[in-house]
N, C-alpha and C positions, 0 to 999 in steps of 0.2 A: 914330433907327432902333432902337438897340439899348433903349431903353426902351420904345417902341412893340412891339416884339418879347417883351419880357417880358411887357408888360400883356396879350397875347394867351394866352401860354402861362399867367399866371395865372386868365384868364377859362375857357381850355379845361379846366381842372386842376380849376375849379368845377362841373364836370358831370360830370367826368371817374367813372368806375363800377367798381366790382370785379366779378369773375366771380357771387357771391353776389350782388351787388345785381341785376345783368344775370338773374338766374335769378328771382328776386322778383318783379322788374317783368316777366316774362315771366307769370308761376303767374297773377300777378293782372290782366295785362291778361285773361288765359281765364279771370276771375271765380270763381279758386281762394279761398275763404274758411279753409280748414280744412289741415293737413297731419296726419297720421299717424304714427306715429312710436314707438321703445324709442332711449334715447342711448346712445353709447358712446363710446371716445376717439376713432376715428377719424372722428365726426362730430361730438362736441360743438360746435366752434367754427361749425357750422351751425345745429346747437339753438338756439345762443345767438341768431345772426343771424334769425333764422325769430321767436325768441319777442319779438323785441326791434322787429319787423314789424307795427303797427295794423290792417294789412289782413288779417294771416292768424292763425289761433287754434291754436295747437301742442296737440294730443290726444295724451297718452300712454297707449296699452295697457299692459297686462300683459306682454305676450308679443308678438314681433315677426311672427309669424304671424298674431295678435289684429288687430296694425296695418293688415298686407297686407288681411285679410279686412272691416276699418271703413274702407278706402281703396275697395275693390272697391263696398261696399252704395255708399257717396256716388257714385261712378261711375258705376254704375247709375241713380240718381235724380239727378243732374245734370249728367253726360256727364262729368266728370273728378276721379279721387280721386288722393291724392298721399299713398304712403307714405316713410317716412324712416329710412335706418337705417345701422349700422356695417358695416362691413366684413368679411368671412369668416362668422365666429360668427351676426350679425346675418343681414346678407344672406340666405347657405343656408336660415336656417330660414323665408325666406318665398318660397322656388322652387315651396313645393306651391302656397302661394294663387296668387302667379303664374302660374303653368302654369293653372289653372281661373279665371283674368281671362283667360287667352289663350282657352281653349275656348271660356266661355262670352261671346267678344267685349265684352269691360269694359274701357272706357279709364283705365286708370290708370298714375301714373308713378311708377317706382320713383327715390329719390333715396337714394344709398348713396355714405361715405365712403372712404377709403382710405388707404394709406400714402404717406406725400408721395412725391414726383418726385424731390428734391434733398435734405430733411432726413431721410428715413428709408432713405438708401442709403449714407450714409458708412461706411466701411469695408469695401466692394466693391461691385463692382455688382450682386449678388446674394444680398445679405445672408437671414438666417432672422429676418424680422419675424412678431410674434403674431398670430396670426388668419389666417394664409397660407398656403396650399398650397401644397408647394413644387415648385411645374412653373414650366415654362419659361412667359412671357409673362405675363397680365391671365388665370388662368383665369378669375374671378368673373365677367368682362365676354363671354367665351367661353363660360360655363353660360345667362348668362341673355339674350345672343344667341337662342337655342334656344326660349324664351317669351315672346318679346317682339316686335315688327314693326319697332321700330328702336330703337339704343344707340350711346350715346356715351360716351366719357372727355372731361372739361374738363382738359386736362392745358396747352391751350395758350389764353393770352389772348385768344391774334389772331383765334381759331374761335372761339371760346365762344359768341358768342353764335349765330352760324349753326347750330351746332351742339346749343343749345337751342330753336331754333324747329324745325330740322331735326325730332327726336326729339318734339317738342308738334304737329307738324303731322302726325307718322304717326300719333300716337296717336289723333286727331281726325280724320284722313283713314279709317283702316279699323276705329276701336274696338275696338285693343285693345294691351295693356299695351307700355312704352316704358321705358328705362332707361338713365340719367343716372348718371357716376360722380366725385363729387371726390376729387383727392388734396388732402392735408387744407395742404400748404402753396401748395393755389391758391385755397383758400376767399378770400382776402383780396387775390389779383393782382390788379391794377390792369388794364386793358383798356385799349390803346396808343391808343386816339381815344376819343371823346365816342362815347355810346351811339347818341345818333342818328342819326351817320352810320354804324353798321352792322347797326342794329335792320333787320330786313327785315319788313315787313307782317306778320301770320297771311293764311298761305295761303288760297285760300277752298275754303269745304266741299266738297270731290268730290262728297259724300253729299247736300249740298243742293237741291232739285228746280230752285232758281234760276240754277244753274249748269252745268245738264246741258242737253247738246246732244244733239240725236234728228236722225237719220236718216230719210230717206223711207222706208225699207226697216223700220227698228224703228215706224215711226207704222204704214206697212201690215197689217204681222203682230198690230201692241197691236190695231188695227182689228177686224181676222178675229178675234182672240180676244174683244174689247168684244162684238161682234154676235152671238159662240157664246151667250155667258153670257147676251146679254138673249134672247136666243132659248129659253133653257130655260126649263121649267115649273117648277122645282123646285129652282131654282142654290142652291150652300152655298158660301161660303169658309171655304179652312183656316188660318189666319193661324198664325205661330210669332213667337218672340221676336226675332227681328232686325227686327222691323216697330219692334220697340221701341229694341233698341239700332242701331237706322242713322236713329233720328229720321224714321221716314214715317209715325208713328201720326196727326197733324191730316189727313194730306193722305189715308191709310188712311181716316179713320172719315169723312169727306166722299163720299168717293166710296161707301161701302156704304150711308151714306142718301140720298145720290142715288137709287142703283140701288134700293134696298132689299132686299139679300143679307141672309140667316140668315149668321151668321159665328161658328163655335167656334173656339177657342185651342188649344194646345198646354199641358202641363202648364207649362215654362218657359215660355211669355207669356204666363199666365196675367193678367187683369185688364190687359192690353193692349188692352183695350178694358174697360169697364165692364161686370159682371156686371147691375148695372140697367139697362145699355141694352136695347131692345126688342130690336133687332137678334142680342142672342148669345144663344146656344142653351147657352153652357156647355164643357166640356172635352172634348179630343176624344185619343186616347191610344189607339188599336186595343185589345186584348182588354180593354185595363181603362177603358174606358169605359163611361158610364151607358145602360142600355137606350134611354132617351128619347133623349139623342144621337144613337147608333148609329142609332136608326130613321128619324132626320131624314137623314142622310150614306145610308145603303139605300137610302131611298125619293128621292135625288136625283139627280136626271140631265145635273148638269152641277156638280163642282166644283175649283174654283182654288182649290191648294195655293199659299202667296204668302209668304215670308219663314218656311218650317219646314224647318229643316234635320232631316233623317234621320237624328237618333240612336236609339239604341236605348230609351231612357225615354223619348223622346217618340213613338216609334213604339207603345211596349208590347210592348218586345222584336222592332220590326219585325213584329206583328199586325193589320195594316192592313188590310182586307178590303175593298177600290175597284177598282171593275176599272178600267180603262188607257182604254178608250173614255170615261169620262165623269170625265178627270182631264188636267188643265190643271196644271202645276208651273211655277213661276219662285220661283227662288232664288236669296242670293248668291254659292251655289260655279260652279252648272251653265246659271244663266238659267233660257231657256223649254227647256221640253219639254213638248211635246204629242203627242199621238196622235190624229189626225182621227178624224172617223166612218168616214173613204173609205178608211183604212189606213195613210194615208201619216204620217208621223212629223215634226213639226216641230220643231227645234234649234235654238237661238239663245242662245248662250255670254253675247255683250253685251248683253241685253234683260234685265236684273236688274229686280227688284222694281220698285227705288226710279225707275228708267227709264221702268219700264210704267206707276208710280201719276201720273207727270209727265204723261205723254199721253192717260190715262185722264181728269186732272184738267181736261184741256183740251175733251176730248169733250163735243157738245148732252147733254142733258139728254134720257133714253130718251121715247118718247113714251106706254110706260106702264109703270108700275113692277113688280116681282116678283109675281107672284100668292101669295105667302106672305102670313103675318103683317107686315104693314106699318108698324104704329099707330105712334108713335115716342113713344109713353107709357111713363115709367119703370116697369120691372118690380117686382112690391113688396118689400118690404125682407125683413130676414130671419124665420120666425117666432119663438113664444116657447119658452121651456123651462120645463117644471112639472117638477119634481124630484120622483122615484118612491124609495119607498123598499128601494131596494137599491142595492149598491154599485155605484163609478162603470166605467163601459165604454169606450172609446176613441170607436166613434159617438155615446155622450150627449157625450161632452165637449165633442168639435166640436160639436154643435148647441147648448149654453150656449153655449160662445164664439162665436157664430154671434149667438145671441137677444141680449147679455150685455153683449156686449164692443165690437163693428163699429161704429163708425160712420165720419163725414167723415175723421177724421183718423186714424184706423188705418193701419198698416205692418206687413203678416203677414210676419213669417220665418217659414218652416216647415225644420227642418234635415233633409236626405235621410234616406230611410226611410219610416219609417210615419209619421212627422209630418208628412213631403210626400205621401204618399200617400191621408191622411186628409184632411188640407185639402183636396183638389182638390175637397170635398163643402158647402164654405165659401161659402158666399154674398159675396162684396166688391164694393160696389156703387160704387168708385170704381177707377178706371184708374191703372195703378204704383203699388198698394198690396200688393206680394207679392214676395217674393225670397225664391232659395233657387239651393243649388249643386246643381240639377238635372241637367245634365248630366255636372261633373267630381265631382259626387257625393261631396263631401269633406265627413268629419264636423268639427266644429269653426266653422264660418261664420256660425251665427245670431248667438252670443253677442256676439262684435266685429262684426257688422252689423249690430245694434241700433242700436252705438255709434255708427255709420257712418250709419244712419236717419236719427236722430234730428238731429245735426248737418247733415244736409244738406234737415231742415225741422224748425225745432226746434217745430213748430207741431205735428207727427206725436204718435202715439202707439203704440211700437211693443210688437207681442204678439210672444213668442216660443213656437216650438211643439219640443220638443227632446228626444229620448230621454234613460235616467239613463244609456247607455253612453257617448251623446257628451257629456253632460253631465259626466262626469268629464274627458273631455280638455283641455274649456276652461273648468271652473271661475274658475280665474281671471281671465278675463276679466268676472267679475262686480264685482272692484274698481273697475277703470275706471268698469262704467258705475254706479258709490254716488258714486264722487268725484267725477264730473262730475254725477251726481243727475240722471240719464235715467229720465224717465218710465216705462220695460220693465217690462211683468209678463211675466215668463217662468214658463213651463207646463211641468214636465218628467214625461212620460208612462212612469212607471215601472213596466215588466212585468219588470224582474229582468235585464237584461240587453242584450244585440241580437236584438234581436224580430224584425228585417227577415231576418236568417240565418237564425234558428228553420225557418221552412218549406223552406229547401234543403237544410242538414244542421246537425243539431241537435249538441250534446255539451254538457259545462264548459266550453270556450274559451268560450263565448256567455254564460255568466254573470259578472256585473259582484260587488265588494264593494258591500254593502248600505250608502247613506247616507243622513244625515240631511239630506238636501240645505234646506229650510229654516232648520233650523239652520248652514249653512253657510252661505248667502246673507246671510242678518244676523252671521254672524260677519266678511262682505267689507264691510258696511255697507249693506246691503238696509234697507229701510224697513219692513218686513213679511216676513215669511214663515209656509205654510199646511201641515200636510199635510192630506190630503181622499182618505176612502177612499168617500165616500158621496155621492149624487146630493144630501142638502140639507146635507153640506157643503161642497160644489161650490159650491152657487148661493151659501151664506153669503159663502163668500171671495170668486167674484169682484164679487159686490156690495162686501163687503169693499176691494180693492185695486184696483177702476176710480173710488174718491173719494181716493188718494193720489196727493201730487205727492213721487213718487221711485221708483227702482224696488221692485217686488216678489214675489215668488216665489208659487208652489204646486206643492207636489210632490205629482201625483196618482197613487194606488195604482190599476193596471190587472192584470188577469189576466197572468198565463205564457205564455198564447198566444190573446192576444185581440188578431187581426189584423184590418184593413182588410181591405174583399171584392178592392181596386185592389192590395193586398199579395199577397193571395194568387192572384188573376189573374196578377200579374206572375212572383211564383215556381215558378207552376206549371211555367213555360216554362224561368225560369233552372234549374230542380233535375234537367231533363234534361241540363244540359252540366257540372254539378258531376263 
């Protein structure tokens, strides 16, 4: 018996898992490759575990904000980034990218260490340990409660692991950020039974069309609504970015060649559909939108608003000019809302997008298709750029990089501002080739979203599009991407300062120190670096630095106030409420 007995507890003891390993084998059953990351003491002995891992590749930033924001881009393009960091110091400084994972719906997990449980409390139970704010309770676990849709502490063995699927299945359940905290003497706890009796499945996707149950009552109304839109002469959809981040773009771009809808984006879902598809018309963004656009959305008498949330930059300051009779909305905060022709107002809270595209997917086949443009022939590529001589502009530049730069494997960051407001004139003839912190509008995101690009398809080729004001904030984030030797040509559009403020109220604050920023990128270990004050030595360079395998610079010299026309539409509007 009593040998019998041992030989059991020695078999169990061979499976047996620490809280670390239980977290591992979790990242990578959800086909985590990559984690994110700045070290410090109260997580090295994580660092170690994580790089000591065949399955996962440890990326060190510069800067732990650097981290959050190359955790965010891979979330974006592959439904889950994982940043990693210490405790107080670390942590804080990635609440901003946080909070704008939280806005703009990016599943990413924070993984932050902490003061042990037991070894960093001897000599009271409320001792002044480094890196800690000195309040009552876990505040760090209480800040980022507040950005996050679920959090944990691993403080006890016997949870941990529920408690890791818990926190992985909100982040996957509603896309968007989740936060896991170790103290640093449970990195290494031992978990009281074998993993496999308390791993619980991954829950299945909410968000999945395969898993959604409909109602007689949602099929009716998806019905009445199917029948409006084939019944118009002139239907447009408005599609926005959560078509992208809740995963319905297959089941989205099925059904608009079906039907054969005209379909514009939103500046943030941009290329949520393919700019060469026949089907898109291009961007759609109220006063700062292209005539062409605006004219197809006027002259249409039936359009469904479908996964575009109502913010202010995607609205163009709320500039939206549709009247209410020929405007269909289903979205994820509100559902449907519709307004019949007959007056009466339809509301339906639980009829969310991804609900309506399930029912829609199921419906015959119209028995005649849109009277629009139909053809489903790729749109053509982008044109060329002949370099004139005179110095470089903000519109030539987008169109070299447009003729230049574009192709299969392209990854545009544009960082907010005028580098987001000038792309939106960019041709990108592939679907999820564009990121940008359009809505939480934070400068600093391109630089470590490259990072973040590139690693979550290292087959990419990412452009950066980035002013020299925010270009100074996250210079550093230019080492990362030499030492990892990321293919990035970063573009930085230097008109002396913050160009996007210039048109609402001017002064000094707006002006930036002048730098050599090419010389600086090969001083991080750039592979090249340009400056280019002139349209052919534009074209030199980026002929130049699209045949290098490593990153590379150009710092183009732009006017003082050589604005987008989508820049100065927009501020027209902001400089009345300055």
């Amino acid at each position: 018996f009593f040998t019998h007995n041992t030989q059991t507890r020695n078999n169990q003891r061979a499976t047996m898992v620490d809280i670390t390993d239980a977290l591992i084998q979790a990242l990578v059953r959800r086909g985590v490759k990559t984690v994110y990351g700045v070290p410090g003491d109260f997580v090295l002995g994580l660092f170690k575990r994580f790089e000591d891992c065949p399955e996962i590749e440890v990326v060190c930033t510069a800067g732990e904000e650097g981290a959050a924001f190359a955790a965010d881009a891979e979330a974006r393009l592959n439904g889950l980034g994982v940043v990693m960091i210490t405790y107080g110091v670390g942590a804080l400084k990635i609440l901003n990218a946080v909070g704008g994972a939280h806005a703009e719906c990016s599943p990413v997990l924070v993984i932050s260490g902490a003061p042990g449980i037991n070894s960093d409390r001897k000599g009271g139970s409320q001792p002044l340990i480094h890196h800690s704010v000195y309040q009552q309770g876990d505040f760090q676990t209480r800040m980022f409660s507040e950005v996050t849709v679920a959090s944990a502490s691993l403080n006890s063995a016997a949870t941990a692991v529920q408690d890791i699927d818990m926190v992985l299945d909100g982040i996957k359940t509603f896309s968007k950020p989740g936060y896991l905290q170790i103290p640093r003497d449970r990195i290494a706890r031992e978990l009281p039974f074998p993993i496999s009796s308390v791993s619980s499945p991954m829950v299945p996707d909410r968000m999945n069309v395969e898993n959604l149950l409909t109602s007689d009552l949602h099929k009716e109304r998806a019905a009445i609504l199917l029948d409006w839109m084939r019944s118009r002469e002139r239907p447009v959809v408005l599609s926005g970015v959560h078509i992208q981040r809740y995963k319905m773009q297959d089941l989205f771009l099925q059904i608009l060649e079906r039907e054969g809808w005209m379909c514009a984006t939103s500046l943030t879902g941009k290329t949520l559909i393919a700019e060469s598809h026949p089907l898109s018309l291009g961007i759609y963004n109220g006063a700062m939108t292209s005539e062409s656009v605006n004219e197809d959305i006027r002259n249409s008498d039936g359009i469904l608003m479908i996964g575009f949330p109502m913010q202010d930059i995607d609205t163009g300051m709320f500039t939206m000019d549709i009247q209410e009779e020929k405007l269909a909305r289903v979205d994820m905060n509100s559902g449907l809302t519709w307004a019949h022709s007959n007056g009466e107002e339809a509301k339906d809270e639980l009829l969310l997008p991804h609900l309506l595209l399930k029912i829609w997917s199921e419906a015959a086949p119209p028995r005649q298709r849109s009277l629009q443009r139909v053809s489903l022939s790729p749109k053509r590529p982008q044109g060329s750029f002949t370099p004139k001589e005179c110095e470089t502009t903000l519109s030539r530049v987008v169109q070299a990089v447009g003729a230049m730069l574009v192709d299969e494997n392209t990854v545009l960051l544009a960082e907010v501002g005028d580098s987001l407001f000038a792309s939106a004139a960019l041709h990108l003839p592939f679907e999820n080739s564009f990121l940008t912190s359009g809505f939480w509008c934070s400068l600093g995101f391109v630089l470590p979203g490259a990072i973040g690009a590139w690693f979550a398809n290292k087959q990419s080729r990412p452009i950066v599009l980035i002013g020299d004001g925010s270009f100074l904030m996250s210079a550093i984030e230019c080492a990362p991407l030499a030492r990892y030797n990321v293919p990035a040509i970063v573009i930085v559009l230097d008109n002396e300062g913050y160009g996007t403020e210039r048109p609402m109220i001017d002064g000094e604050f707006n002006d930036v120190q002048p730098v050599d920023h090419a010389m600086l990128a090969q001083a991080y270990g750039f592979k090249k670096g340009h400056r280019v004050t002139t349209e052919f030595e534009l074209q030199a360079a980026l002929t130049d630095v699209s045949t290098i395998d490593g990153p590379t610079l150009l710092s183009v010299k732009l006017g003082k106030f050589d604005f987008s026309d989508a820049l100065m539409k927009l501020t027209g509007g902001l400089k009345k409420r300055m």
